[in-house]
Each structure stands twice: as structure tokens, then as C-alpha cells.
VMD Tcl script that builds the backbone (N, CA, C; Angstrom):
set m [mol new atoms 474]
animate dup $m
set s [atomselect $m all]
$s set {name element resname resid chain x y z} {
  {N N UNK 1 A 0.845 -1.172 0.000}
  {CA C UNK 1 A 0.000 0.000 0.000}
  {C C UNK 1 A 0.889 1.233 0.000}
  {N N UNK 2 A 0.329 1.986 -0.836}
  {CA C UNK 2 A 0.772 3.229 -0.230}
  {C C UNK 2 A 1.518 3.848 0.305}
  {N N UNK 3 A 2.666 4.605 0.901}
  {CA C UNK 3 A 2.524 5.399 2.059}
  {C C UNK 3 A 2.630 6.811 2.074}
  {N N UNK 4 A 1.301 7.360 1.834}
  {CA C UNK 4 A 1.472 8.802 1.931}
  {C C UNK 4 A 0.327 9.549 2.873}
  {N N UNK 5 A 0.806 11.072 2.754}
  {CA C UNK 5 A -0.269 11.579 3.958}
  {C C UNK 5 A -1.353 12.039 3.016}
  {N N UNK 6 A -2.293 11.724 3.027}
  {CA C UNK 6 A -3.820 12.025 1.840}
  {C C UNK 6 A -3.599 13.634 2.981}
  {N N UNK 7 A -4.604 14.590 2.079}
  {CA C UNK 7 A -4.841 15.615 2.313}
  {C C UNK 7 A -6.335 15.732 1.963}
  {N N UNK 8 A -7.031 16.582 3.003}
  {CA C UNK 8 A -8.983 16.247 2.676}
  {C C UNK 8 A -8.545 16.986 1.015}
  {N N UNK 9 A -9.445 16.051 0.816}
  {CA C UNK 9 A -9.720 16.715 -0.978}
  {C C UNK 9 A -8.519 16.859 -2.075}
  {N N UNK 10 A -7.316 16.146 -2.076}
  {CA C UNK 10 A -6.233 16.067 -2.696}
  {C C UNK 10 A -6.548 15.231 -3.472}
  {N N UNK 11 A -6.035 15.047 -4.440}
  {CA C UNK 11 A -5.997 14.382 -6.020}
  {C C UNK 11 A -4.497 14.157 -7.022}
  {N N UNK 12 A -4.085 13.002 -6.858}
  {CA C UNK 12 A -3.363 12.658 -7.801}
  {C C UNK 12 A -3.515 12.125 -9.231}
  {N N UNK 13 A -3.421 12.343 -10.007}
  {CA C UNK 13 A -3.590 12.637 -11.497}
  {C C UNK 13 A -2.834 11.621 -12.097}
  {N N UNK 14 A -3.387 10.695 -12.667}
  {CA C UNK 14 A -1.911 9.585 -13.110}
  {C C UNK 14 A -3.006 9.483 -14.882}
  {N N UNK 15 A -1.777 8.931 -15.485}
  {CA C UNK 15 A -2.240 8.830 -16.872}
  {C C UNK 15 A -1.722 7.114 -17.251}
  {N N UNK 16 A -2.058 6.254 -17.423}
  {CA C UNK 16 A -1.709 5.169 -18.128}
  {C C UNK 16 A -2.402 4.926 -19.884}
  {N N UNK 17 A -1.209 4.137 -20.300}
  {CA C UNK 17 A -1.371 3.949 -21.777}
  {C C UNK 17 A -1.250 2.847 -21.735}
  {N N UNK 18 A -2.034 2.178 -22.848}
  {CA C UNK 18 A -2.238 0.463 -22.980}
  {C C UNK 18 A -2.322 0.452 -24.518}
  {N N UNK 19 A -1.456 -0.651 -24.986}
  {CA C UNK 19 A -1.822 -0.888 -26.627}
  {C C UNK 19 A -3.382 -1.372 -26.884}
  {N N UNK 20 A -3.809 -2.030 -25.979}
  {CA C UNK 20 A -5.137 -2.500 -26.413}
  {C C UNK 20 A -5.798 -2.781 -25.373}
  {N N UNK 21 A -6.994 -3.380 -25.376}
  {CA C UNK 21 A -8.239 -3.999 -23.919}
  {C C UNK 21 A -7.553 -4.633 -23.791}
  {N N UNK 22 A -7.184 -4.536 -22.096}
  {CA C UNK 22 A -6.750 -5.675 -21.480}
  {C C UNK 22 A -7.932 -6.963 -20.533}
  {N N UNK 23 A -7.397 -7.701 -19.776}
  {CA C UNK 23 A -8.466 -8.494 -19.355}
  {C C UNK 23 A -8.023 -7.486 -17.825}
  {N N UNK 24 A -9.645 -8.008 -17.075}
  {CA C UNK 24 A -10.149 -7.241 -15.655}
  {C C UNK 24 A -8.856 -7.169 -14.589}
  {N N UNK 25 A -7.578 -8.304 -14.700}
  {CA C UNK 25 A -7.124 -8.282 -13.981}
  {C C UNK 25 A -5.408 -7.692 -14.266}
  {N N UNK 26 A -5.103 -7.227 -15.894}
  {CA C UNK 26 A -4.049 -6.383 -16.316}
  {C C UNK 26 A -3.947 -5.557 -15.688}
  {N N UNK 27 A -2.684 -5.250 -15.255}
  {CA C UNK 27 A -2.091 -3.841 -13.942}
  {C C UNK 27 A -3.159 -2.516 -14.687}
  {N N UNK 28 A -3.373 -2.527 -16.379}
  {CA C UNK 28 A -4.019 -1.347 -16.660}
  {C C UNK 28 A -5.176 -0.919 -16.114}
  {N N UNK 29 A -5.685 -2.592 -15.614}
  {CA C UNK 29 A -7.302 -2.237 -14.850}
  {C C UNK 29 A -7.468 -2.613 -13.276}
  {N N UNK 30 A -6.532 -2.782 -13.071}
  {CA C UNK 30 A -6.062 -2.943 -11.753}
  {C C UNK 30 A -5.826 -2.124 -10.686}
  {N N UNK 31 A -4.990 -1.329 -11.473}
  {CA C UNK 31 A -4.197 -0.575 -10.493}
  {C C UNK 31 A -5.112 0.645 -10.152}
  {N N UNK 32 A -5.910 1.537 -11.408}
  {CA C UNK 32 A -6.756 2.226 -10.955}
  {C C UNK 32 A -7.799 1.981 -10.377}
  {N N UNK 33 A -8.651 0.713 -9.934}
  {CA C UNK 33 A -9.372 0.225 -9.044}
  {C C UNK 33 A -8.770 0.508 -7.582}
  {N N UNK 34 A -7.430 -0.272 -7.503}
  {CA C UNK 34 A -6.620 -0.274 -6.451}
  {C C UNK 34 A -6.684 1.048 -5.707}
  {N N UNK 35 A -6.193 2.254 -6.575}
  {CA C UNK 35 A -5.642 3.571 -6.058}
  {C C UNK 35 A -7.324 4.555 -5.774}
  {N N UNK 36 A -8.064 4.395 -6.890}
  {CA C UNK 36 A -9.054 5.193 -7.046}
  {C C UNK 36 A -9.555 5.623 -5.261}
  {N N UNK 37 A -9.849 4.278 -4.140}
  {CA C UNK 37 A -10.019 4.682 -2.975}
  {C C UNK 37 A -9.381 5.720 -1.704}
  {N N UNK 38 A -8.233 5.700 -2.543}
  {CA C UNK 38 A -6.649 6.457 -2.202}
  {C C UNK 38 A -6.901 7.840 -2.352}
  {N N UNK 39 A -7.536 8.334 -3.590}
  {CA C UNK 39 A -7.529 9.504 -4.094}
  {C C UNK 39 A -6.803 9.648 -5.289}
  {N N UNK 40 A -6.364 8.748 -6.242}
  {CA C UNK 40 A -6.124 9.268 -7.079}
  {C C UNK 40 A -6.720 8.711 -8.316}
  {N N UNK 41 A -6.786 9.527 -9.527}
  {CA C UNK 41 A -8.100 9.348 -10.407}
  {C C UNK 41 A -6.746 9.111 -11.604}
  {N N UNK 42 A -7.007 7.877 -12.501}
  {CA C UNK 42 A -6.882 7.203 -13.644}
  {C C UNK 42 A -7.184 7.732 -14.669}
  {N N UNK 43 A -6.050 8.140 -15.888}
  {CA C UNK 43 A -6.755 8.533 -16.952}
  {C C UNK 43 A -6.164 7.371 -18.039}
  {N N UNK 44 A -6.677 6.915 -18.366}
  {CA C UNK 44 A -6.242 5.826 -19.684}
  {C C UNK 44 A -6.673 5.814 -20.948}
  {N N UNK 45 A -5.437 6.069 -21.460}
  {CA C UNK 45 A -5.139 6.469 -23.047}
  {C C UNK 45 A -5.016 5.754 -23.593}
  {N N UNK 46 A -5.333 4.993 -25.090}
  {CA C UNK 46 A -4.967 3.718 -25.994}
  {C C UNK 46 A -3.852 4.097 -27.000}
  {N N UNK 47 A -3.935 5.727 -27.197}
  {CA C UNK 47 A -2.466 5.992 -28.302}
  {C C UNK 47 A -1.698 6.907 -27.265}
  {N N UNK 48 A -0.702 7.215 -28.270}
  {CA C UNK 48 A -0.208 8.173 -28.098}
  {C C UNK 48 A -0.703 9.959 -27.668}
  {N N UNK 49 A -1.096 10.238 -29.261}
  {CA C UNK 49 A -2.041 11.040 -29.489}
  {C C UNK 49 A -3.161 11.391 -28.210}
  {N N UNK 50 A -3.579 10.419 -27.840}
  {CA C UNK 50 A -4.871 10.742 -26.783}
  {C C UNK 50 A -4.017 11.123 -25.814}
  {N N UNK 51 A -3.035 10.507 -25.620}
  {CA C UNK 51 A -2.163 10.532 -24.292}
  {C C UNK 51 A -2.094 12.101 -23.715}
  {N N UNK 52 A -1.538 12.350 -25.039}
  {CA C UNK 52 A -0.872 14.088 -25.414}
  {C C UNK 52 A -2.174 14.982 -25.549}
  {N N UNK 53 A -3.132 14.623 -25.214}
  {CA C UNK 53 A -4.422 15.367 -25.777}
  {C C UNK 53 A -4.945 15.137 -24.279}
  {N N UNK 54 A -4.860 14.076 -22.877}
  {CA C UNK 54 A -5.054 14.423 -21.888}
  {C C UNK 54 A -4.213 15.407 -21.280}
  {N N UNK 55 A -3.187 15.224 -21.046}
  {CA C UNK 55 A -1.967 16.129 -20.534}
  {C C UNK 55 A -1.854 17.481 -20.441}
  {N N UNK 56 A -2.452 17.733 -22.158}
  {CA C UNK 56 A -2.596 19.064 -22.437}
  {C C UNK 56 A -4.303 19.699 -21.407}
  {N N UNK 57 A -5.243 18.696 -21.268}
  {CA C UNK 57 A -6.502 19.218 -20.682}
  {C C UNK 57 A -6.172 18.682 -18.965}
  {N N UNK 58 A -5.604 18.216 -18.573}
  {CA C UNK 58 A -5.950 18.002 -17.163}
  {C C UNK 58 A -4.232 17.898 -16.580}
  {N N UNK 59 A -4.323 17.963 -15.618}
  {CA C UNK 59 A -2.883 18.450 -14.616}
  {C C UNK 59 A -2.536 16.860 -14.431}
  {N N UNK 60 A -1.515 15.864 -15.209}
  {CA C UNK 60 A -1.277 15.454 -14.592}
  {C C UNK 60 A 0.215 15.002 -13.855}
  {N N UNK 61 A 0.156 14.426 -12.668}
  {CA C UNK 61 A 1.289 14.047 -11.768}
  {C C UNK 61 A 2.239 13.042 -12.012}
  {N N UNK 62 A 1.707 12.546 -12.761}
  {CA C UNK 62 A 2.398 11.050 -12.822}
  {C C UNK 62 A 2.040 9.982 -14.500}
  {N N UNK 63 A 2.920 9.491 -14.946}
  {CA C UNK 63 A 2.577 9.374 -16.170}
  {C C UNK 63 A 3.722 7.468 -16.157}
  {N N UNK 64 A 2.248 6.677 -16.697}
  {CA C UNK 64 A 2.797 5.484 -16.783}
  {C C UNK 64 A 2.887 4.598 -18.185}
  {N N UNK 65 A 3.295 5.080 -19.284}
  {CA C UNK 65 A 3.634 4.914 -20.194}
  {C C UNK 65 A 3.679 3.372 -20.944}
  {N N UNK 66 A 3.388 2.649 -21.567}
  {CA C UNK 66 A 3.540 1.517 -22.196}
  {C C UNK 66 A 4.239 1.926 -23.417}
  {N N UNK 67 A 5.226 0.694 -23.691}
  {CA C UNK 67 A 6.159 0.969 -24.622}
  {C C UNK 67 A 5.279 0.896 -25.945}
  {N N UNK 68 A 4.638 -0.061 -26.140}
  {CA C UNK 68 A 3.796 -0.896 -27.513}
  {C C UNK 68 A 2.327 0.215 -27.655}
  {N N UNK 69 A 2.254 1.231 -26.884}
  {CA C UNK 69 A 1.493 2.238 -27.538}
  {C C UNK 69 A 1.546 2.345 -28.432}
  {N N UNK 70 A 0.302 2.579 -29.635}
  {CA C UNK 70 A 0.442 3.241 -30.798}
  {C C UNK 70 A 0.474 4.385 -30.578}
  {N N UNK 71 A 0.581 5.029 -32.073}
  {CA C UNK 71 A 0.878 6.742 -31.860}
  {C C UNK 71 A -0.436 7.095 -32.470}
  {N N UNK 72 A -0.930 6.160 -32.666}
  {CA C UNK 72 A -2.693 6.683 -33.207}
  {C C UNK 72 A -3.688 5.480 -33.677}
  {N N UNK 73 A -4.830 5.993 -33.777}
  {CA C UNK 73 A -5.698 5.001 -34.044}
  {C C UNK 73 A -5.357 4.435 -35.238}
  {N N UNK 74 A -4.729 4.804 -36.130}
  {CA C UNK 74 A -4.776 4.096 -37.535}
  {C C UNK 74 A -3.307 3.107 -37.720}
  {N N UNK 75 A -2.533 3.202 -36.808}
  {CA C UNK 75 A -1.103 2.750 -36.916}
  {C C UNK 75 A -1.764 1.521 -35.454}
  {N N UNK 76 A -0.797 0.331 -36.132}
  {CA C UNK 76 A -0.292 -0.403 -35.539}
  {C C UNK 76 A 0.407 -0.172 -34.418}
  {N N UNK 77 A 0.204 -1.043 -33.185}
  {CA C UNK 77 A 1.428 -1.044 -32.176}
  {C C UNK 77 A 3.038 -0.763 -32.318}
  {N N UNK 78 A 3.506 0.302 -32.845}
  {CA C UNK 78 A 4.128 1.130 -33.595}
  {C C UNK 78 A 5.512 1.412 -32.748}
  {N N UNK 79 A 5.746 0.969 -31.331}
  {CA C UNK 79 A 6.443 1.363 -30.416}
  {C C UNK 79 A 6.462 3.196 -30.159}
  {N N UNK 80 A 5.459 3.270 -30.226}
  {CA C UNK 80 A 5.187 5.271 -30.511}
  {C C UNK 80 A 5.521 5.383 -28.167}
  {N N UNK 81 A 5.740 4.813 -27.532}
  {CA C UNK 81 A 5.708 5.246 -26.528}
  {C C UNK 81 A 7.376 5.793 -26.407}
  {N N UNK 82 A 8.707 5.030 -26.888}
  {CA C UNK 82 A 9.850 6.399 -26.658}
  {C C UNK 82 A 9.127 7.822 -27.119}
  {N N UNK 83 A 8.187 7.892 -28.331}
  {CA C UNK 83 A 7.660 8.919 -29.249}
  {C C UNK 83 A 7.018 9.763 -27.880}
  {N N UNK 84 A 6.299 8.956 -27.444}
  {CA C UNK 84 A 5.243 9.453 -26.711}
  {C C UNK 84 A 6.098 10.580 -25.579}
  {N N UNK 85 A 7.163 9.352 -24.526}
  {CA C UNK 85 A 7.746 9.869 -24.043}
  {C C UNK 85 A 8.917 11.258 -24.312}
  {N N UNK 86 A 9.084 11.383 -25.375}
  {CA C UNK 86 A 9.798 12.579 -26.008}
  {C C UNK 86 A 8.507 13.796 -25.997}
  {N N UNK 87 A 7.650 13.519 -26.150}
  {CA C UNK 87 A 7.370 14.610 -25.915}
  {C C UNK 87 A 6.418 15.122 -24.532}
  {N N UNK 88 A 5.990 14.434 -24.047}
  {CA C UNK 88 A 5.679 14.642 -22.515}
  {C C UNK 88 A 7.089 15.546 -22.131}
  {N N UNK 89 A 8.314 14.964 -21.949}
  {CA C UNK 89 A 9.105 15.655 -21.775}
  {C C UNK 89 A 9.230 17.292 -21.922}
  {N N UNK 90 A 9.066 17.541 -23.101}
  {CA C UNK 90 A 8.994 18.494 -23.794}
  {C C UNK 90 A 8.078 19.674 -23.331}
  {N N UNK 91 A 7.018 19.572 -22.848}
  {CA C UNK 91 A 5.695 19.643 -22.421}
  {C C UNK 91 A 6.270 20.458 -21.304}
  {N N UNK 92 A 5.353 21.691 -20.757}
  {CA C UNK 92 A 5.913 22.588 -19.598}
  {C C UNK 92 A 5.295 21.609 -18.499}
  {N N UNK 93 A 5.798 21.625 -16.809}
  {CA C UNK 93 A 5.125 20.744 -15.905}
  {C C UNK 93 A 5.181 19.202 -16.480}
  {N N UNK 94 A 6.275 19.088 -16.719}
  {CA C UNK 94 A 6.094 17.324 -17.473}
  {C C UNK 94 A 6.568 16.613 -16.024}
  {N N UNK 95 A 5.144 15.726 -16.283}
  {CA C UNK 95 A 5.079 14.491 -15.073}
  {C C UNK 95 A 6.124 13.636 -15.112}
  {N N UNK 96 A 6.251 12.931 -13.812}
  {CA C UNK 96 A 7.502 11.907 -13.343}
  {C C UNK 96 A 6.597 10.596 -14.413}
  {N N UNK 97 A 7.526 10.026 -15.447}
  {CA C UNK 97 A 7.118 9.331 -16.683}
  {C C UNK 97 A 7.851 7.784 -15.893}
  {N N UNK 98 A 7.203 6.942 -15.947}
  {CA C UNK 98 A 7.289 5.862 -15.826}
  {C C UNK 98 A 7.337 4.943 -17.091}
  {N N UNK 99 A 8.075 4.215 -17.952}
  {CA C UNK 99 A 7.865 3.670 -18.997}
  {C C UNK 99 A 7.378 2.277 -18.752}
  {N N UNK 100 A 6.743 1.796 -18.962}
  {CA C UNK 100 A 6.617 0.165 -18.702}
  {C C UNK 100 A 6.838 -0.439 -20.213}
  {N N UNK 101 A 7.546 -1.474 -20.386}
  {CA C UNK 101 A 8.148 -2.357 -21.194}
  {C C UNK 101 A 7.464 -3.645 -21.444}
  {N N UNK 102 A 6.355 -3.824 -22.287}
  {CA C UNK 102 A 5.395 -4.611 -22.201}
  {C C UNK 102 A 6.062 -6.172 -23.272}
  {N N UNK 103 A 6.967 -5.413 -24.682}
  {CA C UNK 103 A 7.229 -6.077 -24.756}
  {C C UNK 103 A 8.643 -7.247 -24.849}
  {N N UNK 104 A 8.599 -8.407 -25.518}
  {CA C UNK 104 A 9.639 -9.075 -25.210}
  {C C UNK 104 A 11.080 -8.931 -25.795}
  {N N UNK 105 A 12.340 -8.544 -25.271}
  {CA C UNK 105 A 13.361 -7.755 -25.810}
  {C C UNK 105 A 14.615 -8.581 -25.708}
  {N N UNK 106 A 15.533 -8.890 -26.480}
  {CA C UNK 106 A 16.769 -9.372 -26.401}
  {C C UNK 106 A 17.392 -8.875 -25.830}
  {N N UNK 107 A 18.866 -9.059 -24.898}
  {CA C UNK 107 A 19.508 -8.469 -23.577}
  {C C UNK 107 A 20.119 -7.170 -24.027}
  {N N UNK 108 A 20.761 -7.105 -25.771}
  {CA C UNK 108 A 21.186 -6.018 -26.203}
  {C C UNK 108 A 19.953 -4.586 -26.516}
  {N N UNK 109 A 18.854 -5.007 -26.635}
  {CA C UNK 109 A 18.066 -4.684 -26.779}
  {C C UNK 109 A 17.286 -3.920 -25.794}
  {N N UNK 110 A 17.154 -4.536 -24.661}
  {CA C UNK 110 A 16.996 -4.185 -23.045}
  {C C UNK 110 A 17.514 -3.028 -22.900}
  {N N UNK 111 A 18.677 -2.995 -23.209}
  {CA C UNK 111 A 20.724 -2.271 -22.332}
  {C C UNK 111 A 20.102 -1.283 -23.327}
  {N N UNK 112 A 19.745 -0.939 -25.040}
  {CA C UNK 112 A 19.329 0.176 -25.734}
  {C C UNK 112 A 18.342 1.002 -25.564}
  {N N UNK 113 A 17.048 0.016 -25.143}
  {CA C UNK 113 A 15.643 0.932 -24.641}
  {C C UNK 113 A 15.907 1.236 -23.619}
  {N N UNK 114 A 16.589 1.029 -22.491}
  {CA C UNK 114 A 17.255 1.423 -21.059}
  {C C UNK 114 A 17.421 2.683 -20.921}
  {N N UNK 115 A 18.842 2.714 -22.131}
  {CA C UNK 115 A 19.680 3.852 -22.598}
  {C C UNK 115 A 18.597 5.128 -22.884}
  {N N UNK 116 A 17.718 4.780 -24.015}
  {CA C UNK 116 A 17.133 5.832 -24.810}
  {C C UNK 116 A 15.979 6.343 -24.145}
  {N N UNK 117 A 15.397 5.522 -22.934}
  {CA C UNK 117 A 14.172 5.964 -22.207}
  {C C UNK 117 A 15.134 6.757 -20.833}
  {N N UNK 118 A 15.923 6.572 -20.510}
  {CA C UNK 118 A 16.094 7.199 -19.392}
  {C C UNK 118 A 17.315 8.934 -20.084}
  {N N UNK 119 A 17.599 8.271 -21.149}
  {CA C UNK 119 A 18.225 9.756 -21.878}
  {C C UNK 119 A 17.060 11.130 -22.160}
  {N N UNK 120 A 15.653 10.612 -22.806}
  {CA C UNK 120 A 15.038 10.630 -22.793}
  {C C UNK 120 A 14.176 11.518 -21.269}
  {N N UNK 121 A 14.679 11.202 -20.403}
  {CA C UNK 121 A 13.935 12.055 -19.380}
  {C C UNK 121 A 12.674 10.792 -18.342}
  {N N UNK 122 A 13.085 9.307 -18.533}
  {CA C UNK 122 A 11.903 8.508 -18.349}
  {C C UNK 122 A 12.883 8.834 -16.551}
  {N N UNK 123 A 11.688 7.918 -15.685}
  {CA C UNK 123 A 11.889 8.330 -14.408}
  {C C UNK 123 A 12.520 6.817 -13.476}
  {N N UNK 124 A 11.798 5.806 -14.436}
  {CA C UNK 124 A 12.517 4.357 -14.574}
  {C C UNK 124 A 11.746 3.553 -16.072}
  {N N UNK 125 A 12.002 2.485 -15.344}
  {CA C UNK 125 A 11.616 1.781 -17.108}
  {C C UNK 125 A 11.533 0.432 -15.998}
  {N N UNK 126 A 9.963 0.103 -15.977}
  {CA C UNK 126 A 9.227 -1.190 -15.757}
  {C C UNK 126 A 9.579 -2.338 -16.271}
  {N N UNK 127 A 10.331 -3.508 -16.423}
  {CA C UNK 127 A 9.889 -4.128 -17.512}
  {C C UNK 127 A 9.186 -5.662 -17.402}
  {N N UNK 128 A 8.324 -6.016 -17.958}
  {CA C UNK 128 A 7.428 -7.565 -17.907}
  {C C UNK 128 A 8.293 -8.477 -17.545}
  {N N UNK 129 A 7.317 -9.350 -16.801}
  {CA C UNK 129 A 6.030 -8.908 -16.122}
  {C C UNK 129 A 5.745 -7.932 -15.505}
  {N N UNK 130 A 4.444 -7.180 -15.650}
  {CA C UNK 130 A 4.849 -6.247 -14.950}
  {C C UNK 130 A 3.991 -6.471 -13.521}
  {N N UNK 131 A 4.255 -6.458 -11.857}
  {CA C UNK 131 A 4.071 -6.956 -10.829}
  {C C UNK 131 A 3.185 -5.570 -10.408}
  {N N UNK 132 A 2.117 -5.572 -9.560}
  {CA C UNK 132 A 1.366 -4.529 -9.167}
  {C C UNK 132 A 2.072 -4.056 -8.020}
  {N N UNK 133 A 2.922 -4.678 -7.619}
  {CA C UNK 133 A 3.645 -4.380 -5.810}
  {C C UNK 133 A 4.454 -3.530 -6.185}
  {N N UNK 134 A 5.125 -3.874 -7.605}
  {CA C UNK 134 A 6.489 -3.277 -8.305}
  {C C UNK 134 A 5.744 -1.649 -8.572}
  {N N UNK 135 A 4.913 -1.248 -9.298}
  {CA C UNK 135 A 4.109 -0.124 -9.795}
  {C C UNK 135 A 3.387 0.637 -8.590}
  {N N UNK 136 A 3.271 -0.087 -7.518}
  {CA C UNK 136 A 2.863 0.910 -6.094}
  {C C UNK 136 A 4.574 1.453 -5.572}
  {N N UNK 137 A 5.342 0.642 -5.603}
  {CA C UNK 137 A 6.759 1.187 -4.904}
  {C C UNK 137 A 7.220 2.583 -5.711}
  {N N UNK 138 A 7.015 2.292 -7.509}
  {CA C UNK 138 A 7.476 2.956 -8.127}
  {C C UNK 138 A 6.883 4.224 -7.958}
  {N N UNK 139 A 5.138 4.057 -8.236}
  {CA C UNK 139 A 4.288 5.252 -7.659}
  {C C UNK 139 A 5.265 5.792 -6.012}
  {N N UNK 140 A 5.484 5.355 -5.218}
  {CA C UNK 140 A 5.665 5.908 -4.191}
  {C C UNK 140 A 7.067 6.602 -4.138}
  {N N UNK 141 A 7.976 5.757 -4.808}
  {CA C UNK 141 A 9.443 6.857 -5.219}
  {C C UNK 141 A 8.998 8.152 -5.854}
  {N N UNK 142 A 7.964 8.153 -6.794}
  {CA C UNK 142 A 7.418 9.203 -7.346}
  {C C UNK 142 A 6.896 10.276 -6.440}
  {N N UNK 143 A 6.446 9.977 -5.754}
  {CA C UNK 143 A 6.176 10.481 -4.756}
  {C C UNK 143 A 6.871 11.173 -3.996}
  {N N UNK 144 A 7.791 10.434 -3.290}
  {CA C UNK 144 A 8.671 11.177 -2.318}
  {C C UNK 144 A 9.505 11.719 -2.964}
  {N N UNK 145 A 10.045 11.683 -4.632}
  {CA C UNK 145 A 11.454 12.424 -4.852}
  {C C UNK 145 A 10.598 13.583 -5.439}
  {N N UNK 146 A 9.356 13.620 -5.826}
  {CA C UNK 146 A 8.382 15.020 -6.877}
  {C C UNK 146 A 7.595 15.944 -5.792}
  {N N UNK 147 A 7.103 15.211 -4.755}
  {CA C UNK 147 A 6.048 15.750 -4.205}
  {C C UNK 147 A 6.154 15.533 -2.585}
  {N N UNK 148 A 7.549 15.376 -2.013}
  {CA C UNK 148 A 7.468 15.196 -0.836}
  {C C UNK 148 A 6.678 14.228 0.461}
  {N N UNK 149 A 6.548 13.175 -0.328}
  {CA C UNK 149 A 5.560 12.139 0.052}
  {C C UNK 149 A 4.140 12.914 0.366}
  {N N UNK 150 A 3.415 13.657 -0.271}
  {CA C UNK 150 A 2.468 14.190 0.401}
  {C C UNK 150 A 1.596 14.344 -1.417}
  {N N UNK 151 A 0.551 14.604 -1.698}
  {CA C UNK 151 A -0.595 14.548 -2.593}
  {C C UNK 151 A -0.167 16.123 -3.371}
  {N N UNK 152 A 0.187 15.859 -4.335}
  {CA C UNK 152 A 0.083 17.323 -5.129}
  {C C UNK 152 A -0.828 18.319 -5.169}
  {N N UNK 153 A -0.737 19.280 -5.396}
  {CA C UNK 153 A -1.852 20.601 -5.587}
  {C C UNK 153 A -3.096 20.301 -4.126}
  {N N UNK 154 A -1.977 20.553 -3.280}
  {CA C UNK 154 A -2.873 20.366 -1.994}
  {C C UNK 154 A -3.673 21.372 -1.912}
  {N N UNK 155 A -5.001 21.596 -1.278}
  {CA C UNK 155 A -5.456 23.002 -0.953}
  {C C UNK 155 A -4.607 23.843 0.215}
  {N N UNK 156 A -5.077 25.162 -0.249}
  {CA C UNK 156 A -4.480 25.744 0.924}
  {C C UNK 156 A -5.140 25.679 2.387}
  {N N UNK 157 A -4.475 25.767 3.702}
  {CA C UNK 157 A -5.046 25.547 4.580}
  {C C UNK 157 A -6.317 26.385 5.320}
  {N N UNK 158 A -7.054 26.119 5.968}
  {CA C UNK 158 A -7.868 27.076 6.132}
  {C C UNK 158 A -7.933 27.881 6.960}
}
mol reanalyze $m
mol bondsrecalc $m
mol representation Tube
mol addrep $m
């Protein structure tokens, strides 16, 4: 679980990307079940494109990236998530980017997407299986190195 101090009415903002429907129990549909009681609200994107089209409309904190994103509805699983991740970066207020590595990679291969996601500006790089215990710790480094273990855009006190 967790460990942070909730604040009445605080909201963490997370964005996940998925190449496609997953089944009920994929970390994609999981984890925001998991957190939603926590306070923080799930936005899930299927491309790229949408990704970059939430970001731009809503504040968010935290950004969990799948590699095998497309970069749009009409393209194939395209590996558009380094894409994706280049430009979140880019982006003013760019969230602590989590890449997750969905798919299966040769060791030289690993050591290159490693290289280019964390050159890149990624914050770590997940890779499959991906473990739900593993994606709460990571959420929570996120946490304490961005936001002081405490809920972003807290209200002010009264």
C-alpha cells in the first residue's frame, strides 16, 4: 500500500497507456481500481495522441507509459511510446514518466531501450512482467522524490 499523507480533498492525477483492452485483472485495470479509494483518479489512453491530448486538458502528476502504444488510431502497435515519451518531456510541468516495457526484448536490446528511455527524461523503465507491488513502490518513489511524500496541488489551509 501506499505510504502517503492524503490531504482532505487532494488528487493525484496519473495517466496510463495500454496498446489495447486488457483483461479485468491487467495492472491497466487494476491498479486504478486499487488507487481510485486512495484519491487518485486514472486517466487511460490507448495511443499516443490521446495521451498528449489528456496532458494538455488536465494536470497530470504522474505518467505510466507503455512501450507498444500506438501513436494513433490508424497505426499499428508502432512502439510510438519512446515517441510518446519525447514529448511529454517536452511539455511545460512534465510528469515523473514511468515507462513500462510490455514487450519481449533481447539483452542487447533491453541495455538500448534502457539507454534511450532514461536519456530521454523517463523516471525508470518497468519491464514484464509487470508486478502490481512493483508499480505501487514505483508510484511511491514518485512520490517522495516530486512531491514530498504528500498529494500534489494540496489546498491551501484554512
Amino acid at each position: 500500500m501506499l505510504n502517503v499523507r492524503p490531504h482532505q480533498s487532494a488528487r493525484l492525477n496519473v495517466l496510463l497507456t495500454e496498446d489495447r483492452d486488457h483483461a479485468p485483472e491487467h495492472w491497466t485495470r487494476t491498479l486504478p481500481r486499487l488507487m481510485q479509494p486512495l484519491g487518485v483518479e486514472s486517466f487511460v489512453a490507448r495511443t499516443g495522441e490521446e495521451a498528449v491530448d489528456v496532458t494538455q486538458r488536465i494536470d497530470i502528476h504522474a505518467a505510466l507509459i507503455d512501450l507498444a502504444t500506438p501513436r494513433d488510431n490508424h497505426s499499428a502497435a508502432d512502439d510510438a511510446g519512446l515517441w510518446l515519451l519525447e514529448v511529454l518531456t517536452r511539455q511545460p510541468n512534465t510528469p515523473p514518466i514511468v515507462v513500462v516495457n510490455s514487450r519481449a526484448l533481447t539483452t542487447m536490446q533491453v541495455h538500448k531501450f534502457l539507454n534511450d528511455a532514461l536519456r530521454l527524461g523517463a523516471f525508470t523503465v518497468v519491464n514484464r512482467p509487470v508486478q502490481l507491488e512493483s508499480l505501487l513502490a514505483v508510484i511511491q518513489r514518485v512520490l517522495d522524490r516530486h512531491f514530498d511524500g504528500t498529494w500534489p496541488n494540496r489546498p491551501p489551509h484554512a
